[in-house]
N, C-alpha and C positions, 0 to 999 in steps of 0.2 A: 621553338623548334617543334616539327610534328613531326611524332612518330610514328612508325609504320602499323605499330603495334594496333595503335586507334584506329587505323582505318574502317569506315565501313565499304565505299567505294572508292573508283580509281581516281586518282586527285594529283591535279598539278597544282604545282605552289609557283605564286608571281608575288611581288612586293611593291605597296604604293607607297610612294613618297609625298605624303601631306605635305598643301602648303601653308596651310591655315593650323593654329592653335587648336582652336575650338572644332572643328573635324575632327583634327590625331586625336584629343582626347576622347571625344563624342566615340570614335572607334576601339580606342583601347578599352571602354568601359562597357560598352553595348554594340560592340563590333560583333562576337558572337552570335549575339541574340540575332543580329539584324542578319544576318548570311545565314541564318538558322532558317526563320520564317521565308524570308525571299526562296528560299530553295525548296521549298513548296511547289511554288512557279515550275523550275525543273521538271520536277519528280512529276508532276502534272501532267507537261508536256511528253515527254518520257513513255508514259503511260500507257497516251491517248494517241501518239504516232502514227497509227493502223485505222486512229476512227475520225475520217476527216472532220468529222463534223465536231466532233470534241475538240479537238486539236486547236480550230479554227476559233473554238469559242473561247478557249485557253489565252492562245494567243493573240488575240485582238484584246480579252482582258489587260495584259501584262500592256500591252500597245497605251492602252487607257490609262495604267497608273502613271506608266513615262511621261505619258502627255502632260499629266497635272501636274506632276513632280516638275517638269520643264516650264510651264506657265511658273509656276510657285518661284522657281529660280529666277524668272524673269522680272518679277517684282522685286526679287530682295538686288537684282543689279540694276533696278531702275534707282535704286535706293542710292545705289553707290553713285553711281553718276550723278544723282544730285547732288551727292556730298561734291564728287569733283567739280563740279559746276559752280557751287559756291566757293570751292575755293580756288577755281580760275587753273585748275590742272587739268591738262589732255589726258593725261596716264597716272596710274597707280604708281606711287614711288616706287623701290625697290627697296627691299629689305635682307636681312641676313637669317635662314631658318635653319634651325638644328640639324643636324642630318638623323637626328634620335627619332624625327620626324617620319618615322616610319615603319610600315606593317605586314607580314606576311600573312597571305588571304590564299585557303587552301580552294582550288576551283574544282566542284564535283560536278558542276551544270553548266552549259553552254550560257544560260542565261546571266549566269554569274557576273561575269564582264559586263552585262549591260547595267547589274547594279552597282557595278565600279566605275563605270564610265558616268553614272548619274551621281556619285559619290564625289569624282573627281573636278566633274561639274559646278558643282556647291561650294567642294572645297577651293577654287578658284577666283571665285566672288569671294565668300567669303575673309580669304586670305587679303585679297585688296582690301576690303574694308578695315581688315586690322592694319596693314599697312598706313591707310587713310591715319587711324584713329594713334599707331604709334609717332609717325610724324607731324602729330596735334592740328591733322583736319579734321578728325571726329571726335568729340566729348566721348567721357568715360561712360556717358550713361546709354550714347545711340550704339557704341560697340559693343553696350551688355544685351541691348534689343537686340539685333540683330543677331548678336552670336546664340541668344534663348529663340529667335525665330528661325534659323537654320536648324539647333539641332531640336526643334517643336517639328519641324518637316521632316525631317529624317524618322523621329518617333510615329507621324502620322502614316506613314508610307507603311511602318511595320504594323502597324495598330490597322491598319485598310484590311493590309493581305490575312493579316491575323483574324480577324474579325471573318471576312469573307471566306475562308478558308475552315474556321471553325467548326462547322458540322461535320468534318471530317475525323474531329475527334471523338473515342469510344462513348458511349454514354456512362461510363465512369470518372470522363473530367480527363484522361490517360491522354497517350500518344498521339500522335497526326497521324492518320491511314491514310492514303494516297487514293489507295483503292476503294476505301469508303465514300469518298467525296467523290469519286470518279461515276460510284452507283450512283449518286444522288444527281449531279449535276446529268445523266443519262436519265433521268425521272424527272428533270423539268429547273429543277435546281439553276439559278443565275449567279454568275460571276459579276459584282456591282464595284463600281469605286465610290459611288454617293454613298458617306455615311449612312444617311437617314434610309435607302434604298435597303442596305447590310442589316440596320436595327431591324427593319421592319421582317425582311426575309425570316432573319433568326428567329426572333420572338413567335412568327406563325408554325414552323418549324417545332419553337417547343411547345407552343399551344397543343398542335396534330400528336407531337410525342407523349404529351400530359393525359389526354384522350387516348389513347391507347393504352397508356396503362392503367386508366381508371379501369377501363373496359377488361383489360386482364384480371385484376381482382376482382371484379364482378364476375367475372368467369368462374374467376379462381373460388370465390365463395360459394356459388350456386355447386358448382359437381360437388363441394365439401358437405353441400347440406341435401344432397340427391343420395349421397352415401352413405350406410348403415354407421352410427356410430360404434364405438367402442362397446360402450353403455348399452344400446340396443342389442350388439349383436348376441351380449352376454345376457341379456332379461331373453332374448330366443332361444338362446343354449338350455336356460334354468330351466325352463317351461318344458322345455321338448325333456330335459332327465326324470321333471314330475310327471310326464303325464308315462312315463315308460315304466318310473316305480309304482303308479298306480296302478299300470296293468297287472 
């Protein structure tokens, strides 16, 4: 149950009904986490509302992650119909699922639905396949692949936005800022789905940051040693009382 208490923003709450095993739990254990990061996406969009050109580069990202997430899904059902195929079925048995089989998902962002709609997606296939594999079309070992290679995409999806998104956190390791990543991707900053494209961004990112801060305590030392020390300014004090008692 969510309380009002917690709120940050206005929020509607809807409930999916998993049909797959391995989904409900994939969500009950890391459902959080994953409507955490995706709502990045949002806040993003959110943001940049007023600056078409941000807007535009936001949203054609999010466009890019669906795309692959929907490729991805299309392999693991090319899977299942092969199982069907071998075993001479038109259709997915039908099965009997819990009605425990399900989750309230509190919506802050319009985009939210779209990663319930990719959610619901997966969870579909994959619920065939357990189907498959409980009416002894599918060996125990192809419905442990599969069910580790859905929720391997579902963690990759989060691990994309996470990674891409990244620089928007403080340079103490802290928070997501919205508005920080908002300056940066306005300074040239790209929104990537290619892993190795995200590695490489990042790493130059903290090379420029590493360089900067050598460059500060290089600063920082030089005006220290431009400055009369402690020591000094007292061997100046001492002199200037001897040469007064001399007078």
């Amino acid at each position: 149950m969510i309380n009002n208490d917690q709120l940050i923003h206005k929020t509607f709450v809807t409930n999916i009904q998993f049909k797959s095993h391995t989904i409900h739990n994939f969500w009950k254990n890391e459902g959080d986490r994953t409507l955490n990061i995706y709502e990045r996406i949002g806040s993003l969009l959110m943001l940049t509302t007023t600056e078409n050109e941000l807007y535009s580069k936001v949203s054609a990202w999010e466009s890019e992650l669906a795309d692959w997430f929907n490729q991805e899904i299309e392999s693991i059902q090319k899977q299942k119909e092969a199982f069907m195929e071998n075993a001479g079925l038109e259709e997915s048995p039908e099965v009997m699922t819990p009605s425990s089989y399900e989750s309230s998902v509190p919506v802050c962002y319009p985009v939210t639905w779209k990663l319930l709609n990719l959610i619901q997606t997966l969870d579909n296939e994959v619920a065939e396949l357990e189907n498959l594999w409980l009416t002894g079309f599918v060996t125990d070992l192809g419905r442990h692949e599969n069910s580790n290679r859905a929720i391997g995409l579902l963690r990759k999806l989060v691990a994309k936005i996470s990674n891409a998104t990244s620089p928007g956190k403080d340079r103490s390791g802290g928070r997501f800022k919205s508005t920080q990543l908002i300056s940066l991707i306005r300074g040239g900053l790209e929104l990537y789905v290619d892993d190795s494209l995200i590695l490489k961004q990042n790493e130059e990112i903290k090379a420029k940051a590493s360089i900067k801060n050598k460059e500060k305590k290089t600063d920082s030392k030089s005006t220290s040693l431009d400055s009369p020390t402690a020591d000094s300014k007292s061997e100046t004090e001492q002199s200037s009382n001897s040469k007064v008692n001399a007078a």
